[in-house]
C-alpha positions as CSV (number, residue, x, y, z in Angstrom):
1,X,104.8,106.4,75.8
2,X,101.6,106.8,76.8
3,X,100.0,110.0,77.2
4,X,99.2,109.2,80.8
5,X,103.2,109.8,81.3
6,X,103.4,113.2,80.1
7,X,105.1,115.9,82.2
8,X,103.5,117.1,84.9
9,X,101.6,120.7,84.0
10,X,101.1,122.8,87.3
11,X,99.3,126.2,87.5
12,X,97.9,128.2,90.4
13,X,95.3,125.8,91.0
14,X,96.7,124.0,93.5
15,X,97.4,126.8,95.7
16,X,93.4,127.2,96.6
17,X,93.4,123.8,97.1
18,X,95.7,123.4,99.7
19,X,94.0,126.5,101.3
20,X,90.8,124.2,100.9
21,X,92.6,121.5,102.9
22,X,93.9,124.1,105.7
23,X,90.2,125.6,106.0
24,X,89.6,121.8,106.9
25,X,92.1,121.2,109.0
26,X,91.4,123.9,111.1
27,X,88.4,122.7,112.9
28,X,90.2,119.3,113.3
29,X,93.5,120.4,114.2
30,X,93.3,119.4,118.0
31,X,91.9,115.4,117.6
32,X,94.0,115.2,114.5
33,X,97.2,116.4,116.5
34,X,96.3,113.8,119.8
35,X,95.8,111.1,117.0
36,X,99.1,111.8,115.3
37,X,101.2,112.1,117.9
38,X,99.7,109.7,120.9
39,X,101.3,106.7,119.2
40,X,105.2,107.7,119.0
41,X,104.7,108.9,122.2
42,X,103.8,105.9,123.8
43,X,106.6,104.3,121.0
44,X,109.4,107.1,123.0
45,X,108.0,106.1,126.6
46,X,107.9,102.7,126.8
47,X,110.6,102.0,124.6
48,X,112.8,105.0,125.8
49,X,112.7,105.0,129.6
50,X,111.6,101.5,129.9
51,X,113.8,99.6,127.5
52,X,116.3,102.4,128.1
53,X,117.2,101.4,131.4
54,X,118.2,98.4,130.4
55,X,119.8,99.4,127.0
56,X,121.9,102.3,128.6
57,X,123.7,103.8,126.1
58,X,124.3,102.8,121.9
59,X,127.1,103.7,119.8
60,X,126.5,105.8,116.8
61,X,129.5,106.5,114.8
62,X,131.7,105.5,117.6
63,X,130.2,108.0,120.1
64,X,127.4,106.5,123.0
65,X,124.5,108.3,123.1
66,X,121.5,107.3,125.4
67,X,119.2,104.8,123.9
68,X,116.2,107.6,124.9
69,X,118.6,110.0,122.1
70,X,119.0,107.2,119.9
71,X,115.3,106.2,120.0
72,X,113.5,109.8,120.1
73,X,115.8,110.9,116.7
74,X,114.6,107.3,114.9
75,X,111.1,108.0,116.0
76,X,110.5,111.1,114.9
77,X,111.4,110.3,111.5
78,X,109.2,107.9,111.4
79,X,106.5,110.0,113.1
80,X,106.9,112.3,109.7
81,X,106.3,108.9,107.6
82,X,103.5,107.6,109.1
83,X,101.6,111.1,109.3
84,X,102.4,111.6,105.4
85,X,101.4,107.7,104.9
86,X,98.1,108.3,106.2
87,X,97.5,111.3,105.3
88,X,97.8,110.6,101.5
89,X,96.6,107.2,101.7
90,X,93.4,107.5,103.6
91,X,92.6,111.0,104.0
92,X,93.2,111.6,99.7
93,X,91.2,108.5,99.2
94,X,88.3,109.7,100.8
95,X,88.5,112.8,98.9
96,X,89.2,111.2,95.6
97,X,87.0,108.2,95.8
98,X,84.5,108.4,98.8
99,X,83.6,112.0,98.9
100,X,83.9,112.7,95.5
101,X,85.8,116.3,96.6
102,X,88.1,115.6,93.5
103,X,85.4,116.1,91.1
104,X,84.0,119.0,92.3
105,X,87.4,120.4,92.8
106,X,88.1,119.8,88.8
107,X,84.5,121.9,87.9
108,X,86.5,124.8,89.0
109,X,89.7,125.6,86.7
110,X,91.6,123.2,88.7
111,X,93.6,120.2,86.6
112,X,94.1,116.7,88.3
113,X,98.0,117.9,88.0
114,X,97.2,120.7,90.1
115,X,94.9,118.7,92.6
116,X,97.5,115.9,92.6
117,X,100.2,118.5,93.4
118,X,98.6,119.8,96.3
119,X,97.9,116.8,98.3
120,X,101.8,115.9,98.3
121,X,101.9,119.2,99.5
122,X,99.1,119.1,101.9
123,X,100.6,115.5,103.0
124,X,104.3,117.1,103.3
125,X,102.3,120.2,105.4
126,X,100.6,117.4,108.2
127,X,104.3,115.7,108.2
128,X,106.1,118.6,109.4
129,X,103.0,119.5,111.7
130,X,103.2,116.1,113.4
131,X,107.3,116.6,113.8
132,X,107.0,119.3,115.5
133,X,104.5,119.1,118.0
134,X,106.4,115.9,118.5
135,X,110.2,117.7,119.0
136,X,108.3,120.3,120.8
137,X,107.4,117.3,123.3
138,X,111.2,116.2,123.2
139,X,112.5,119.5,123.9
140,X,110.3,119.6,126.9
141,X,111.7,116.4,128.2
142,X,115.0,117.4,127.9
143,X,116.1,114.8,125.3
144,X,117.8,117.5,123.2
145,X,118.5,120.9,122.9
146,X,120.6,121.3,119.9
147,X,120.5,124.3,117.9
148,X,121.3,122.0,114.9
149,X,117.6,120.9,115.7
150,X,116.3,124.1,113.3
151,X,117.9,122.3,110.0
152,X,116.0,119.0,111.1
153,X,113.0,121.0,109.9
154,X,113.1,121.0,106.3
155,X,114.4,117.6,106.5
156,X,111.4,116.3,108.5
157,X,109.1,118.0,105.3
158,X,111.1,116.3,102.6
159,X,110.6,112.9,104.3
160,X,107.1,113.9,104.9
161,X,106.7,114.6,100.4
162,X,109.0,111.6,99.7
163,X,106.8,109.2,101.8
164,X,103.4,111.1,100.6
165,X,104.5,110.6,97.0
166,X,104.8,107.0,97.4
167,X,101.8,106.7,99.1
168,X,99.5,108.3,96.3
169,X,100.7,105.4,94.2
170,X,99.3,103.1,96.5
171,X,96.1,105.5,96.9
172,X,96.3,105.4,92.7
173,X,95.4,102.0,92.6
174,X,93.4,101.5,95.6
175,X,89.9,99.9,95.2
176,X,89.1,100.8,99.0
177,X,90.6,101.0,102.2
178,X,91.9,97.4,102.6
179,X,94.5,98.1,99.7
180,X,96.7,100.0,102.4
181,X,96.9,96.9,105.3
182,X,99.5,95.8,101.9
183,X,101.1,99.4,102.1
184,X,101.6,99.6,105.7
185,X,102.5,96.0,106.4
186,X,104.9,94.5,103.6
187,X,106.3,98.4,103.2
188,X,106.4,100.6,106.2
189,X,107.1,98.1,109.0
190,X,109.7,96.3,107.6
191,X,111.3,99.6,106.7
192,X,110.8,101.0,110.4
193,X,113.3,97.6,111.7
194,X,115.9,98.4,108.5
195,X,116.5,102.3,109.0
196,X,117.5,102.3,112.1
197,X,115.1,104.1,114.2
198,X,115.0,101.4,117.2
199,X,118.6,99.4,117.3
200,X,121.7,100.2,114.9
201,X,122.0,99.5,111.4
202,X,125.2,97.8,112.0
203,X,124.0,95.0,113.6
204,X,122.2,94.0,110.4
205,X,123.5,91.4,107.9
206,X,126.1,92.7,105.4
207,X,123.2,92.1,102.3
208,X,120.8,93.6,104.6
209,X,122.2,96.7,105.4
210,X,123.2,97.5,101.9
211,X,119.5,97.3,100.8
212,X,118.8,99.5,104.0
213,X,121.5,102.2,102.9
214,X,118.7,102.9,100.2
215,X,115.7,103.2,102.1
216,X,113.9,106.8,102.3
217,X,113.1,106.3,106.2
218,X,116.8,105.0,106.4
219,X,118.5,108.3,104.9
220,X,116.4,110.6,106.9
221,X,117.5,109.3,109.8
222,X,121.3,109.5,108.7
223,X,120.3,113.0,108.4
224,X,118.6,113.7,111.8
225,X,119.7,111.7,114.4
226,X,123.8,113.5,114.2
227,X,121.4,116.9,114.8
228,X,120.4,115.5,117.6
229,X,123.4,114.6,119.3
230,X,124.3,118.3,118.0
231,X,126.4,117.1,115.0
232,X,126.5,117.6,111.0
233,X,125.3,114.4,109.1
234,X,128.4,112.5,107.9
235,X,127.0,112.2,104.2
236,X,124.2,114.7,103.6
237,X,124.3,115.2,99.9
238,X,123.9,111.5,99.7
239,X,120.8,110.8,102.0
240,X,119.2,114.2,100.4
241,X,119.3,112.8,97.3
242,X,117.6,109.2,98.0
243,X,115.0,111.8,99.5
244,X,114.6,113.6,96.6
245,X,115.0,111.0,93.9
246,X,112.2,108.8,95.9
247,X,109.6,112.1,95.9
248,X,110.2,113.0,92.3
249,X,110.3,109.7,90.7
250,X,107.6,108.3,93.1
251,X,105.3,111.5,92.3
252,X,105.4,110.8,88.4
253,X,104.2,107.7,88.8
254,X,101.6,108.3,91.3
255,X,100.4,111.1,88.9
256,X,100.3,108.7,85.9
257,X,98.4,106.3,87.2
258,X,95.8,108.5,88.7
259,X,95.3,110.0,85.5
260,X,95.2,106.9,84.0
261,X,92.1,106.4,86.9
262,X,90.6,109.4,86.3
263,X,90.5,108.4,82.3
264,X,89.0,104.8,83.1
């Protein structure tokens, strides 16, 4: 095996990082929160009150729910996707590649591991940032007001590090910025129809929906939509684990290959 595939070797390095990140953030927090959550919000409007009123009501597990429910609990899982997505595709790639932030990060006692480490992290961080400035909004329009809402949280960061893992595989082999039209098109979208978050699984094709059951956007809706209609999820050990399985296995490789980068 090649030494690029060694186990991961983590110290305290990363912690500064991810401060380093923050510091950032700060003095962009405002256009980066408009610019993250402008676009599900327009998704939740026109889809939810306009499409709504025709829709009516769905049926999840036997029990209607208003398509404006059904929608805002499919959309804010994938609001926590895309903000991870972009965050570790083209925000990391500028650091890695364009800025060169990596390498000066690396002068310091800081490994790749470490620097690797905290842009999951950091990607996980803008995930749950997004999701709930975006609940916050949801709240606010009455959509839901289950307490149940509280345990969405550290669901919505788990989907966040599972989708940021796989992005940094993408952002591992990227030559530039057009490498991620591949990531978004023939990966995300696709995935946004099959999990659910706009129309019912169950109207999909037998073969369909059993490749769907798998999908990480897929089991973190399973998760939070039944907290939205103030319910447990049916099979939560399940779901959590095609979360988790997805981030760890997904992180090894994206950390292989960028060592494998870095050693080019």
């Amino acid at each position: 095996m090649s030494n690029h595939w060694r186990a991961p070797k983590f110290s305290r390095g990363w912690l500064p990082v991810l401060g380093r990140n923050l510091l950032v953030f700060r003095k962009l927090m405002l256009p980066s929160l408009l610019g993250n959550i402008a676009e599900p919000l327009i998704w939740l409007v026109a889809f939810g009150y306009g499409m709504g009123m025709l829709v009516g009501e769905v049926k999840v597990a036997g029990t209607p729910v208003p398509y404006i429910l059904f929608l805002a609990s499919g959309s804010i899982c994938m609001s926590a996707m895309n903000a991870a997505s972009f965050e570790a595709l083209y925000s990391a790639f500028s650091r890695m590649h364009v800025q060169k932030t990596w390498d000066g990060i690396m002068n310091a006692p800081v490994s790749l591991d470490d620097v690797v480490l905290s842009e999951m992290l950091w990607a996980g961080f803008k995930a749950l940032f997004t999701a709930t400035a975006i609940l916050c909004v949801m709240l606010a329009l009455n959509i839901s007001h289950s307490p149940k809402l509280l345990v969405a949280w550290p669901v919505l960061l788990l989907t966040g590090i599972a989708f940021s893992c796989i992005a940094l595989i993408f952002n591992a082999l990227a030559k530039g910025y057009d490498f991620f039209t591949y990531y978004f098109t023939l990966f995300l979208t696709p995935m946004m129809f099959l999990s659910g978050v706009f129309f019912p699984r169950e109207q999909l094709p037998t073969v369909v929906r059993a490749v769907s059951d798998w999908l990480p956007l897929a089991a973190a809706v399973e998760l939070v939509r039944p907290m939205f209609m103030d319910r447990w999820p049916e099979a939560p050990v399940r779901n959590l684990l095609v979360l988790v399985v997805y981030a760890v296995v997904s992180f090894w490789i994206a950390l292989a290959l960028t060592r494998r980068r870095f050693a080019a």
